[in-house]
PyMOL Python script that loads the backbone (N, CA, C, O; Angstrom):
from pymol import cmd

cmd.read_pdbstr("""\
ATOM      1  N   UNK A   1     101.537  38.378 -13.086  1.00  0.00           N
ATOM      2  CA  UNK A   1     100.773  39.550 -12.763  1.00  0.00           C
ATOM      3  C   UNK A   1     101.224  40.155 -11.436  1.00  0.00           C
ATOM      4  O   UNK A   1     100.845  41.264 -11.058  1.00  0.00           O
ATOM      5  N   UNK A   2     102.041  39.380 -10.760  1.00  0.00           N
ATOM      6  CA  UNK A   2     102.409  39.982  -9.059  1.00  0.00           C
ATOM      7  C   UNK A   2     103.733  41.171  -9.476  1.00  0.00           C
ATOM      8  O   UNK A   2     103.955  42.152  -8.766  1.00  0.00           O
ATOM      9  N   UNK A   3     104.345  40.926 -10.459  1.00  0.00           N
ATOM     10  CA  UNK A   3     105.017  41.768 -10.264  1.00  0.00           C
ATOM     11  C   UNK A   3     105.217  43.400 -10.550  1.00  0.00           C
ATOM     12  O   UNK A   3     106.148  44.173 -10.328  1.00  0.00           O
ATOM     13  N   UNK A   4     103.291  43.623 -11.424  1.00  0.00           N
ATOM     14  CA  UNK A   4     102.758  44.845 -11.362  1.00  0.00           C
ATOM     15  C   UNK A   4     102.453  45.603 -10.597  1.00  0.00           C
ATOM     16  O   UNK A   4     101.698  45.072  -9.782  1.00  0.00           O
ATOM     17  N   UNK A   5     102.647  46.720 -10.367  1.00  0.00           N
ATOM     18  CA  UNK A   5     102.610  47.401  -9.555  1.00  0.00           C
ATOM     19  C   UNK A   5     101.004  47.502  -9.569  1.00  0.00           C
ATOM     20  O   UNK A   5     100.382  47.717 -10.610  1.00  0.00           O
ATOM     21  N   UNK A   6     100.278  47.294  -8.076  1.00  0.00           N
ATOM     22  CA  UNK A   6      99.062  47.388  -7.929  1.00  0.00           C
ATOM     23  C   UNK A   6      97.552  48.495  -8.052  1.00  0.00           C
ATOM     24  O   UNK A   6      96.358  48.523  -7.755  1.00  0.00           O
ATOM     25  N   UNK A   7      98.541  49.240  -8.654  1.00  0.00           N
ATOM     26  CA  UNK A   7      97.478  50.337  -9.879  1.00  0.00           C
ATOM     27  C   UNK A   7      96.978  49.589 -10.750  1.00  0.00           C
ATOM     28  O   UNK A   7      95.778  49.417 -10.961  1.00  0.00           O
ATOM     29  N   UNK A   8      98.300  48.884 -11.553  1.00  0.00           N
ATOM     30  CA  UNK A   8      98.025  48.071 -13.242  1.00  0.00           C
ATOM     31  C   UNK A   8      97.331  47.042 -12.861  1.00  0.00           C
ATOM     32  O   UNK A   8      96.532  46.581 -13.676  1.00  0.00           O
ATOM     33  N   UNK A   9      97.422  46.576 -11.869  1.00  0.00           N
ATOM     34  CA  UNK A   9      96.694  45.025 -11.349  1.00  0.00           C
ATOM     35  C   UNK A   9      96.669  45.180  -9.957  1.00  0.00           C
ATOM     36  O   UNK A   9      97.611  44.997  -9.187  1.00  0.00           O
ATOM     37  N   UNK A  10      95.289  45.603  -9.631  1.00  0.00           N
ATOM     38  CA  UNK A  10      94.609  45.522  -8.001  1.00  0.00           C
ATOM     39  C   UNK A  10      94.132  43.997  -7.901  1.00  0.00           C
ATOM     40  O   UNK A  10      93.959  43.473  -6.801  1.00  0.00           O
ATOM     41  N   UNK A  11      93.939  43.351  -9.039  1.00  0.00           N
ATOM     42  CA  UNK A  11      93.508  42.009  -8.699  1.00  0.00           C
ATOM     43  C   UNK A  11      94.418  41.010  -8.500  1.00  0.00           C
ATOM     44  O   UNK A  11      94.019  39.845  -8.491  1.00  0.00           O
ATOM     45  N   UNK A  12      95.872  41.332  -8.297  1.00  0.00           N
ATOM     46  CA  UNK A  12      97.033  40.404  -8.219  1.00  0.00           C
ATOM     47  C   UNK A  12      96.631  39.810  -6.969  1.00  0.00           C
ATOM     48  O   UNK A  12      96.234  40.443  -5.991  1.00  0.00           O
ATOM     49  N   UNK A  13      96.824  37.860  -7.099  1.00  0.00           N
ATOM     50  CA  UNK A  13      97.015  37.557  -5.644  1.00  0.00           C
ATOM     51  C   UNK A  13      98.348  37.893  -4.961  1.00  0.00           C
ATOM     52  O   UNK A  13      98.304  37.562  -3.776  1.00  0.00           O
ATOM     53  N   UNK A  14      99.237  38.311  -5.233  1.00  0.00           N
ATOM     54  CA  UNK A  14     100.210  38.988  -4.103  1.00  0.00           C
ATOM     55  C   UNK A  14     100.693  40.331  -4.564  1.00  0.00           C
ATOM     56  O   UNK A  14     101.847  40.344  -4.992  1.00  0.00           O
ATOM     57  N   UNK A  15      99.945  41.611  -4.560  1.00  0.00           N
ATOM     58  CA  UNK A  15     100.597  42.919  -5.159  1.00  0.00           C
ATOM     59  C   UNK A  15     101.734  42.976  -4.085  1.00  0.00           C
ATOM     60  O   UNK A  15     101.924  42.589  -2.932  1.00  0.00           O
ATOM     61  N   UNK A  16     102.426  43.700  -5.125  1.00  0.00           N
ATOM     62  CA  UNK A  16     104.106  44.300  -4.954  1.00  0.00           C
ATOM     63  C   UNK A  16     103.890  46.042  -5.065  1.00  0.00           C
ATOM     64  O   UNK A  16     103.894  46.760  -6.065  1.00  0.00           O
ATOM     65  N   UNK A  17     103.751  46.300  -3.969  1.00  0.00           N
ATOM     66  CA  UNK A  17     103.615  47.593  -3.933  1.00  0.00           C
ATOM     67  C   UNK A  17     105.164  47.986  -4.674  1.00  0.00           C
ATOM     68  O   UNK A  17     106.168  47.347  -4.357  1.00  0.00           O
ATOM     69  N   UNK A  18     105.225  49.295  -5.856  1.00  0.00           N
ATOM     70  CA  UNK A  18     106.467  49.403  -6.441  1.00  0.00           C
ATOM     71  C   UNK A  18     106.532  48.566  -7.271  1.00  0.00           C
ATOM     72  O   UNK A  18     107.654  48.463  -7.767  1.00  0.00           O
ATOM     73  N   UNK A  19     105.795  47.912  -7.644  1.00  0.00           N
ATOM     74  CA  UNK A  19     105.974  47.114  -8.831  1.00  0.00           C
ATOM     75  C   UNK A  19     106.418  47.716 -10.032  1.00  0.00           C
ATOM     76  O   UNK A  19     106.871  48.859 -10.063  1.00  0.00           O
ATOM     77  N   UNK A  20     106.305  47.001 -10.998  1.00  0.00           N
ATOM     78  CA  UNK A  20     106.533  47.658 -12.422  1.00  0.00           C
ATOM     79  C   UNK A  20     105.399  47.894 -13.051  1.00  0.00           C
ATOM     80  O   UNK A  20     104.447  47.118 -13.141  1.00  0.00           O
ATOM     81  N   UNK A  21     105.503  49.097 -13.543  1.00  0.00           N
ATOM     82  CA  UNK A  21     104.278  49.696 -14.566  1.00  0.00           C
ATOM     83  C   UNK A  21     104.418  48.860 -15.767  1.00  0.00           C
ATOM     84  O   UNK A  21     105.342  48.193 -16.233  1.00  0.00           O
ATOM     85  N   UNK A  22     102.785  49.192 -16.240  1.00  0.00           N
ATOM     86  CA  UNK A  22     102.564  48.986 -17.720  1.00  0.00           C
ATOM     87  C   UNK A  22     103.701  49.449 -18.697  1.00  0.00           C
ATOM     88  O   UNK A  22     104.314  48.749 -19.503  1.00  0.00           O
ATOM     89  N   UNK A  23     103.827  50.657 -18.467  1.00  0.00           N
ATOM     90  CA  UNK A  23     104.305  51.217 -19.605  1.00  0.00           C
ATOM     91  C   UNK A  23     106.568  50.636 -19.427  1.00  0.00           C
ATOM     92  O   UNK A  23     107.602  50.831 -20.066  1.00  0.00           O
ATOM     93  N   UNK A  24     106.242  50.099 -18.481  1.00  0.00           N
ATOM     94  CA  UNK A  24     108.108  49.145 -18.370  1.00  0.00           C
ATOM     95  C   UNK A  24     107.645  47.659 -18.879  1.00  0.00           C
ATOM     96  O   UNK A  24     108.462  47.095 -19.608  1.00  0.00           O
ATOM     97  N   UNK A  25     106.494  46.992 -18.598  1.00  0.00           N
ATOM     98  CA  UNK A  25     105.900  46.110 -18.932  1.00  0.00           C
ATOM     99  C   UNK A  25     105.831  45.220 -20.507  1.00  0.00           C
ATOM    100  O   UNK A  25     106.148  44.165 -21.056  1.00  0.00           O
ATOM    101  N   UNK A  26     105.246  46.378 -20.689  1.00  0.00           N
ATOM    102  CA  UNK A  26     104.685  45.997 -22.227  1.00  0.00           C
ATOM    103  C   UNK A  26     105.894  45.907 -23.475  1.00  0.00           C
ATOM    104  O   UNK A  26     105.761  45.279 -24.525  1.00  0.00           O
ATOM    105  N   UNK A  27     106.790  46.503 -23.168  1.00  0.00           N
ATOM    106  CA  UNK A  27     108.457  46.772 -24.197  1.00  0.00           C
ATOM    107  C   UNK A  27     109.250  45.590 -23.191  1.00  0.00           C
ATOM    108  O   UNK A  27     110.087  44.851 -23.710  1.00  0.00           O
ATOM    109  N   UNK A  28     109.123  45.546 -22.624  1.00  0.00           N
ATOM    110  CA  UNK A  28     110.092  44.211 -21.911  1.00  0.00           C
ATOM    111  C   UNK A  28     109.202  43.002 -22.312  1.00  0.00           C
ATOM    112  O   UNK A  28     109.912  42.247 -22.976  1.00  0.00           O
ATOM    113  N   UNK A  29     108.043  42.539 -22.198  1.00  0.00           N
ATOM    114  CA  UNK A  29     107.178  41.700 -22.757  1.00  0.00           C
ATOM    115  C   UNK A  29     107.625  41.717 -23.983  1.00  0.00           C
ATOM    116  O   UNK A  29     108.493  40.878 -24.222  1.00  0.00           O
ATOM    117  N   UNK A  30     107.232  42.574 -25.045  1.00  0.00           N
ATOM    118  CA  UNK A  30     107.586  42.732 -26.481  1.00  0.00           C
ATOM    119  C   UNK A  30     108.963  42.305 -26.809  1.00  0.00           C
ATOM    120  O   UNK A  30     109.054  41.454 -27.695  1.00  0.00           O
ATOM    121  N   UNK A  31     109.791  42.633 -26.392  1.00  0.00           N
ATOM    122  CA  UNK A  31     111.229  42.442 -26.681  1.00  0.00           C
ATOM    123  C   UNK A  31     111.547  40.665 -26.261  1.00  0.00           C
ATOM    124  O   UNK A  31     112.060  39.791 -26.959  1.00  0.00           O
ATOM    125  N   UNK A  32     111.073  40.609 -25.024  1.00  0.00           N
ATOM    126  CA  UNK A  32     111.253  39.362 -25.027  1.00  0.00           C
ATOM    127  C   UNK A  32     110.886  37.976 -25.866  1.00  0.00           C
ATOM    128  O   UNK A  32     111.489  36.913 -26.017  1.00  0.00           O
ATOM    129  N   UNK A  33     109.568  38.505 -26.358  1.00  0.00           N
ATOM    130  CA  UNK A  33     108.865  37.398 -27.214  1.00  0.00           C
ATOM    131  C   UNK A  33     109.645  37.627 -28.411  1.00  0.00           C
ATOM    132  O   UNK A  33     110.380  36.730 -28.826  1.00  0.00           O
ATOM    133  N   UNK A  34     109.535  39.044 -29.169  1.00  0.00           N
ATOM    134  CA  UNK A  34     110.848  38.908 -30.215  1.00  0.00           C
ATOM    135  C   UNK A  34     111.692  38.122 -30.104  1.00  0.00           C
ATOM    136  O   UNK A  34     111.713  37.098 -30.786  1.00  0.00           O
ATOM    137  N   UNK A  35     112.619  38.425 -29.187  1.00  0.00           N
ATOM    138  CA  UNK A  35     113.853  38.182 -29.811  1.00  0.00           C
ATOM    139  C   UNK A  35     113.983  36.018 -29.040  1.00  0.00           C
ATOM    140  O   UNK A  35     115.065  35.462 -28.853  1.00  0.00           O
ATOM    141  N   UNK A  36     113.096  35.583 -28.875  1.00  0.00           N
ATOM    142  CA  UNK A  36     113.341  34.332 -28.028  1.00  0.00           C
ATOM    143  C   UNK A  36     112.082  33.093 -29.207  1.00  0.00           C
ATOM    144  O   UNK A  36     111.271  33.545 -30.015  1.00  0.00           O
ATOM    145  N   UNK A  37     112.220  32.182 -29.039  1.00  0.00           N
ATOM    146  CA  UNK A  37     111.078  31.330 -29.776  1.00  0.00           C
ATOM    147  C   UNK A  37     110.165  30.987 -28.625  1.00  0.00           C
ATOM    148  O   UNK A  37     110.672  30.110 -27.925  1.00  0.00           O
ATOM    149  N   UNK A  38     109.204  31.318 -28.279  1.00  0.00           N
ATOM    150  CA  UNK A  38     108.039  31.315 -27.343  1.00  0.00           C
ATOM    151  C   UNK A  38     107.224  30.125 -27.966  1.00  0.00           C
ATOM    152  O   UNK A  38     106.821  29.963 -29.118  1.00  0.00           O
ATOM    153  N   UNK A  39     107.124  29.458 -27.007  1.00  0.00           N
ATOM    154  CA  UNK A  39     106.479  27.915 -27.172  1.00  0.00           C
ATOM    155  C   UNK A  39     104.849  28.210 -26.429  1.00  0.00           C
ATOM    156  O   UNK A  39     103.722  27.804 -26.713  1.00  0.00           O
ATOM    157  N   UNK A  40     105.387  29.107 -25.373  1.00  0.00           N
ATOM    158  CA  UNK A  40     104.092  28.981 -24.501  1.00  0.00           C
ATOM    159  C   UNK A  40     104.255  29.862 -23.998  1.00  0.00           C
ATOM    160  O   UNK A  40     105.427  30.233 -23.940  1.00  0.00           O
ATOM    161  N   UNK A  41     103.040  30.839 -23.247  1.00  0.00           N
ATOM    162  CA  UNK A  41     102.866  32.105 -22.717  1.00  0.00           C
ATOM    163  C   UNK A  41     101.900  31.794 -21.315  1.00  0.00           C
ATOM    164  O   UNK A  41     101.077  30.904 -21.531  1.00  0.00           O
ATOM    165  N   UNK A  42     101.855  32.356 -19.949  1.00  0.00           N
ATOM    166  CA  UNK A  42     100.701  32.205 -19.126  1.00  0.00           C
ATOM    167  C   UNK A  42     101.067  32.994 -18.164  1.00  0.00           C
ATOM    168  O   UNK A  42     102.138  33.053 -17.560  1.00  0.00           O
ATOM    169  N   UNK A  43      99.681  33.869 -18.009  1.00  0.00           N
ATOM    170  CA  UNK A  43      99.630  35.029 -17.009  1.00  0.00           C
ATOM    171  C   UNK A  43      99.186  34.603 -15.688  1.00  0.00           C
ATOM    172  O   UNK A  43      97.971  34.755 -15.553  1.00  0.00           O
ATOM    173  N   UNK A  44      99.687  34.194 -14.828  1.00  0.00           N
ATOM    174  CA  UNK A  44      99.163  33.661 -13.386  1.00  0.00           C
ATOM    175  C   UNK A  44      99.067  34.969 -12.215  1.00  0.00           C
ATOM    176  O   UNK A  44      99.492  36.124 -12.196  1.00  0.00           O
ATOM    177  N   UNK A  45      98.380  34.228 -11.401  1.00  0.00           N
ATOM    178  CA  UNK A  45      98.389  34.935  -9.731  1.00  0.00           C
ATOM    179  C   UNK A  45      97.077  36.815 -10.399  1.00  0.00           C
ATOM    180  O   UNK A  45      97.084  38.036 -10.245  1.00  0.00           O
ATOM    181  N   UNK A  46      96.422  35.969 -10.950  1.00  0.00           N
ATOM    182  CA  UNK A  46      95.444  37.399 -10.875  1.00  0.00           C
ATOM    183  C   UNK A  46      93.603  36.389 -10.377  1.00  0.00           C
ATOM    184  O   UNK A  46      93.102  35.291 -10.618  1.00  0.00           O
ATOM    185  N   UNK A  47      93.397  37.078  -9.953  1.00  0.00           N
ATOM    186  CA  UNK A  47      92.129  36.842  -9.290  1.00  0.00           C
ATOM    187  C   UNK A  47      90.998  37.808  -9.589  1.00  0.00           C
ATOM    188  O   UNK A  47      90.449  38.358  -8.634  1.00  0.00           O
ATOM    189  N   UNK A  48      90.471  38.148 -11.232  1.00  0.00           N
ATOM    190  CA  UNK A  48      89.669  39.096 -11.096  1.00  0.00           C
ATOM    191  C   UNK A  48      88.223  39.294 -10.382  1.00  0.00           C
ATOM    192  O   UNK A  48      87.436  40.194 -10.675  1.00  0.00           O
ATOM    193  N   UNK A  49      88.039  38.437  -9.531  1.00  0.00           N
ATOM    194  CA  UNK A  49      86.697  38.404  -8.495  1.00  0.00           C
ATOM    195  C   UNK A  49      87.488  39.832  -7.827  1.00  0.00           C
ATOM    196  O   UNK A  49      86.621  40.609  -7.429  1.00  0.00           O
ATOM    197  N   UNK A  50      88.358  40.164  -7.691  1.00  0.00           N
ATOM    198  CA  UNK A  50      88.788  41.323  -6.854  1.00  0.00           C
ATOM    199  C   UNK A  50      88.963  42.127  -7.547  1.00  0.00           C
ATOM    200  O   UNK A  50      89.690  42.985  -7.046  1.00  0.00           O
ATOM    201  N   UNK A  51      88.640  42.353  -8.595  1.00  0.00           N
ATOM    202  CA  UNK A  51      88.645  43.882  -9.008  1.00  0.00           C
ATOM    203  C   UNK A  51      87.487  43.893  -9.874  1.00  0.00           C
ATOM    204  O   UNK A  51      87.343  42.995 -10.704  1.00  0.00           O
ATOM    205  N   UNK A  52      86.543  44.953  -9.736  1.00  0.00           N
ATOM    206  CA  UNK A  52      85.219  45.192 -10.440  1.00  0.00           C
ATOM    207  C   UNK A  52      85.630  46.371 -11.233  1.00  0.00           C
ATOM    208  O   UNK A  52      84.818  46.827 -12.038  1.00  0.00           O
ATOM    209  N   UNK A  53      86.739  46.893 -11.108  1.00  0.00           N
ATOM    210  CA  UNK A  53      87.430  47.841 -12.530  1.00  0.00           C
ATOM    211  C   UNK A  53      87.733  47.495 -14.152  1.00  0.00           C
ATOM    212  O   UNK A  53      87.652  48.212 -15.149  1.00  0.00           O
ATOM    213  N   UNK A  54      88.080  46.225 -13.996  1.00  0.00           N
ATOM    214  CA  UNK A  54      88.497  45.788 -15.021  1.00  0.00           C
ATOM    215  C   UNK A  54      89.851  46.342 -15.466  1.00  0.00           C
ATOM    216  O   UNK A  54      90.222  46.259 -16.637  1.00  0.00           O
ATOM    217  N   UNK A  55      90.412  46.780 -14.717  1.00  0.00           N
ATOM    218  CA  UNK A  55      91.829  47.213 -14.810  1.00  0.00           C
ATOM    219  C   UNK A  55      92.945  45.695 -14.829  1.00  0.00           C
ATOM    220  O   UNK A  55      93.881  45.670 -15.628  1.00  0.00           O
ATOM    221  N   UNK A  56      92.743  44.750 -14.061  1.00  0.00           N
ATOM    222  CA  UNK A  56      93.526  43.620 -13.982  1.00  0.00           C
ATOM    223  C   UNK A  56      93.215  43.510 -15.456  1.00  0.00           C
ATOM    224  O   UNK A  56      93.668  44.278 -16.304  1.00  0.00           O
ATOM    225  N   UNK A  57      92.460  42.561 -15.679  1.00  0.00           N
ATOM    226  CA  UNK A  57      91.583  42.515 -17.202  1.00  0.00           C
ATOM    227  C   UNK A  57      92.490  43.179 -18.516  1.00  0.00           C
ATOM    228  O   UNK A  57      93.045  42.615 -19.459  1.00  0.00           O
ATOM    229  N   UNK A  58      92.419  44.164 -18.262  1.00  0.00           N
ATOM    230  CA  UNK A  58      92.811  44.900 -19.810  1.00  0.00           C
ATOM    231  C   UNK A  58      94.734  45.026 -19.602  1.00  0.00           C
ATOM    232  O   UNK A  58      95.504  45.094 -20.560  1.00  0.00           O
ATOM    233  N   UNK A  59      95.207  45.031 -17.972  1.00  0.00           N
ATOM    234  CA  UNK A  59      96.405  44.784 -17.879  1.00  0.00           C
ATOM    235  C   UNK A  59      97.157  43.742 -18.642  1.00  0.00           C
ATOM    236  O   UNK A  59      98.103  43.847 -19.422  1.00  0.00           O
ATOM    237  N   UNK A  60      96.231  42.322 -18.047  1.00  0.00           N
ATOM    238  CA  UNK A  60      96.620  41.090 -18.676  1.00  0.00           C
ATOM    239  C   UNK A  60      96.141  41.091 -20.292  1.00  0.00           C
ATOM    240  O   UNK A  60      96.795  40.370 -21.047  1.00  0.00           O
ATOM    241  N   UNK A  61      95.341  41.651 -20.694  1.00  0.00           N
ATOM    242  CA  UNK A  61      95.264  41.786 -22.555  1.00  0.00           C
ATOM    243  C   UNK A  61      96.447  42.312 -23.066  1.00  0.00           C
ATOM    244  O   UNK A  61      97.117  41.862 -23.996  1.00  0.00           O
ATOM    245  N   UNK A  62      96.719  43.633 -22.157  1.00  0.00           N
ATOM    246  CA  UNK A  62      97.965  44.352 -22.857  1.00  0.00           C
ATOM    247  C   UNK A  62      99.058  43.476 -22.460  1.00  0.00           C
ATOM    248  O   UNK A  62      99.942  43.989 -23.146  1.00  0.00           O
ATOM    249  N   UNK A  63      99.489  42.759 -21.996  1.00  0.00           N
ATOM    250  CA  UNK A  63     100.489  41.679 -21.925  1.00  0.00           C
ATOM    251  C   UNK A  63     100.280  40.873 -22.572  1.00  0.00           C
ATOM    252  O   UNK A  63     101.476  40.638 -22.741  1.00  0.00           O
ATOM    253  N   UNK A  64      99.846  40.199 -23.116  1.00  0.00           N
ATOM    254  CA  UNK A  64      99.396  38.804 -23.861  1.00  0.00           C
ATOM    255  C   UNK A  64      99.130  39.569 -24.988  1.00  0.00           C
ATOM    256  O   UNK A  64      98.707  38.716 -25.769  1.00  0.00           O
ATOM    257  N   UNK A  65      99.105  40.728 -25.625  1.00  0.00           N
ATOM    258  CA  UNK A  65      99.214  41.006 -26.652  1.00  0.00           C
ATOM    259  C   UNK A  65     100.092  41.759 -27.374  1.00  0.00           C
ATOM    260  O   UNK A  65     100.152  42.029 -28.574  1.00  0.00           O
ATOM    261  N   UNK A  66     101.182  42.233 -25.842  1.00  0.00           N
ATOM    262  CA  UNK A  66     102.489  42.746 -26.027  1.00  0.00           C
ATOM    263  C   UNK A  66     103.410  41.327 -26.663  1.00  0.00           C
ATOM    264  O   UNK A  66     104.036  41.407 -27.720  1.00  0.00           O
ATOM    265  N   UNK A  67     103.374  40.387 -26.041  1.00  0.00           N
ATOM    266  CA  UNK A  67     103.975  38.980 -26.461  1.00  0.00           C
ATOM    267  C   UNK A  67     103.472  38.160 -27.922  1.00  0.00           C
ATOM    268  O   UNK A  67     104.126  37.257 -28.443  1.00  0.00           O
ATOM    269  N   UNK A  68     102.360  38.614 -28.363  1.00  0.00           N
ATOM    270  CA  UNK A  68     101.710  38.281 -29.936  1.00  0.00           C
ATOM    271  C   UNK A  68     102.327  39.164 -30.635  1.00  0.00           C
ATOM    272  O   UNK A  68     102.984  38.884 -31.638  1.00  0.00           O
ATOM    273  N   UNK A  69     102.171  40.352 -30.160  1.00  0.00           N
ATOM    274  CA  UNK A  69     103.253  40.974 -31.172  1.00  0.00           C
ATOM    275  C   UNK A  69     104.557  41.017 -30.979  1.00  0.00           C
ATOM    276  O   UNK A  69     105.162  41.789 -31.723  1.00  0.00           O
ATOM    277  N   UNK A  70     105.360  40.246 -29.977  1.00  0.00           N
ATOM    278  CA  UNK A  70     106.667  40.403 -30.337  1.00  0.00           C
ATOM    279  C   UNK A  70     106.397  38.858 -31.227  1.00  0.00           C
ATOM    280  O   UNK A  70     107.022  38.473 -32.215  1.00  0.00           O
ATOM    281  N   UNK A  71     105.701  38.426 -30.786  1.00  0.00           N
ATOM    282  CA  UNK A  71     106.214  36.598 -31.826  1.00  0.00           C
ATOM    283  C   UNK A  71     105.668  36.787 -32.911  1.00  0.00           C
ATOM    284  O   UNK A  71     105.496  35.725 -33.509  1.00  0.00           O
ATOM    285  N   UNK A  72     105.026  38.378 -33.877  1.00  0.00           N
ATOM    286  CA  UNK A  72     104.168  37.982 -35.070  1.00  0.00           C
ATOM    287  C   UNK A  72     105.970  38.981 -35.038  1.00  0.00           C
ATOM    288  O   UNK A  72     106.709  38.107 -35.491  1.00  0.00           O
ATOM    289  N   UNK A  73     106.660  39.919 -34.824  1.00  0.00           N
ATOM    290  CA  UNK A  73     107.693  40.796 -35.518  1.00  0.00           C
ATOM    291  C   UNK A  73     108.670  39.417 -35.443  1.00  0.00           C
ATOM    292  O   UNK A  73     108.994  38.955 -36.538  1.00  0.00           O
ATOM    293  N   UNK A  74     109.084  38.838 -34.429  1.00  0.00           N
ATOM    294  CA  UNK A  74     110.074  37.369 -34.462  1.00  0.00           C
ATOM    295  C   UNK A  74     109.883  36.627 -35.937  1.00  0.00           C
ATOM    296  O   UNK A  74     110.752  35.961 -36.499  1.00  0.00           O
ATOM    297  N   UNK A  75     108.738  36.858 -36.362  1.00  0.00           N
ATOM    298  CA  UNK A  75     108.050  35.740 -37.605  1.00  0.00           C
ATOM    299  C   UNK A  75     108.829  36.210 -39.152  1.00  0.00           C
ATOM    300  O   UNK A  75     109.499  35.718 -40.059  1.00  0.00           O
ATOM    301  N   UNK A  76     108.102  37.751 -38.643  1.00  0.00           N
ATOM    302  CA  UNK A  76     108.494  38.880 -40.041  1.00  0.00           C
ATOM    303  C   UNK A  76     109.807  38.971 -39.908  1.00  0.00           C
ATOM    304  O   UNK A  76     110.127  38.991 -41.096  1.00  0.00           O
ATOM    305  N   UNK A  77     110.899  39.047 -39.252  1.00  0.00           N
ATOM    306  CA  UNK A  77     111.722  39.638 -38.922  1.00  0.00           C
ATOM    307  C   UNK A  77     112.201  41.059 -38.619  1.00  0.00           C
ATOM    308  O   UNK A  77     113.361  41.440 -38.774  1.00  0.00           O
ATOM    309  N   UNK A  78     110.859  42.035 -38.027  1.00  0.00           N
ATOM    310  CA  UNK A  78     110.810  43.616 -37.686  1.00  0.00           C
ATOM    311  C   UNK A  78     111.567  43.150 -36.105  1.00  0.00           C
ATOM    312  O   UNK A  78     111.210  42.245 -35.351  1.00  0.00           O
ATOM    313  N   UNK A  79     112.778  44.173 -35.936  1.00  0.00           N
ATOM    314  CA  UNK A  79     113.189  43.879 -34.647  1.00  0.00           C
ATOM    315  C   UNK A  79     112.426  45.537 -33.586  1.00  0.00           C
ATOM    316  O   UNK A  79     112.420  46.682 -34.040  1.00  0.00           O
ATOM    317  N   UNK A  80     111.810  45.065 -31.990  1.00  0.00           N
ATOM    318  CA  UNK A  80     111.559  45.921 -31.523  1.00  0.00           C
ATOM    319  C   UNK A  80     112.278  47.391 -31.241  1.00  0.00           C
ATOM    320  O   UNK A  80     113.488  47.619 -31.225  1.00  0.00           O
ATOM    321  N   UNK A  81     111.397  48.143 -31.065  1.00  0.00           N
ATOM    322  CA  UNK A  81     112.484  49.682 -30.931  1.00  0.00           C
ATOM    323  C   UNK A  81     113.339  49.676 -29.798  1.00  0.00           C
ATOM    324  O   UNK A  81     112.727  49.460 -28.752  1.00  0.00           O
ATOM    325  N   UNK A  82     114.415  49.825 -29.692  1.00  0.00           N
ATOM    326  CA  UNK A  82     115.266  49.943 -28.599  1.00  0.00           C
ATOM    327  C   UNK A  82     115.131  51.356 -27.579  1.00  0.00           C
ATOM    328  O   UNK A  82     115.283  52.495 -28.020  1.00  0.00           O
ATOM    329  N   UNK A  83     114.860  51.084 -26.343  1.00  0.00           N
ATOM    330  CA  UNK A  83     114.958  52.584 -25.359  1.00  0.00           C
ATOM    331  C   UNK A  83     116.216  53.169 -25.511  1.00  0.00           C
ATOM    332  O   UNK A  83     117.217  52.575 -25.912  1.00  0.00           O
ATOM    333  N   UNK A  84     116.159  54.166 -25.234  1.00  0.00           N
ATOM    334  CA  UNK A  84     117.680  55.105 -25.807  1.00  0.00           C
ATOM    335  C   UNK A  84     118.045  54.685 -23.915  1.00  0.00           C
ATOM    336  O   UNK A  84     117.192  54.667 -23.028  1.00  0.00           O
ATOM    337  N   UNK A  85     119.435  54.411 -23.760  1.00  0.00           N
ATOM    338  CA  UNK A  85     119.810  54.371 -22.280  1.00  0.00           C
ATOM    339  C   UNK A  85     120.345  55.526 -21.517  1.00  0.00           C
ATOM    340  O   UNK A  85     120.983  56.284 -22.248  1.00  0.00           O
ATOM    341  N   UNK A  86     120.313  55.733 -20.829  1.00  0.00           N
ATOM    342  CA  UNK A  86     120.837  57.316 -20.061  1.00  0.00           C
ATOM    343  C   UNK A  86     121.548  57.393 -19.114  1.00  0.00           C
ATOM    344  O   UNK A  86     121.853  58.496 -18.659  1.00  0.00           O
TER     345      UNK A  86
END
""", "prot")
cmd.dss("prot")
cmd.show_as("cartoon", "prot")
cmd.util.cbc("prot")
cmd.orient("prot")
């Protein structure tokens, strides 16, 4: 979670100002669980006593559910969409 940029997660115990957004997040998560055999998954360094937004919260859902769905497409064999590079 530290390496979100502290919009996506104000409750990180060490924000990285400049971090990486959700939206770089969630397709790098995805892709990774695809294309790798994931044994085990764990979101550390968030402390939601510090955020009464619930923004940490739904950050870490959308990660942990960016990674379920790359390991349910790994299963099927659907490979993730590729970013066009520029």
């Amino acid at each position: 979670m530290s390496v979100l940029d502290p919009g996506d997660a104000p409750a990180s115990g060490r924000p990285v100002p400049g971090g990486i957004t959700m939206r770089e997040a969630i397709p790098m998560v995805r892709q990774i669980c695809a294309q790798n055999k994931v044994v085990g998954f764990d979101l550390l360094d968030a402390a939601p006593i510090l955020d009464p937004t619930y923004v940490s919260r739904m950050s870490a859902n959308y990660i942990l559910h960016a990674c379920l769905s790359g390991i349910a497409m790994r299963k099927t064999g659907a490979t993730p969409v590729q970013t066009a590079k520029h």
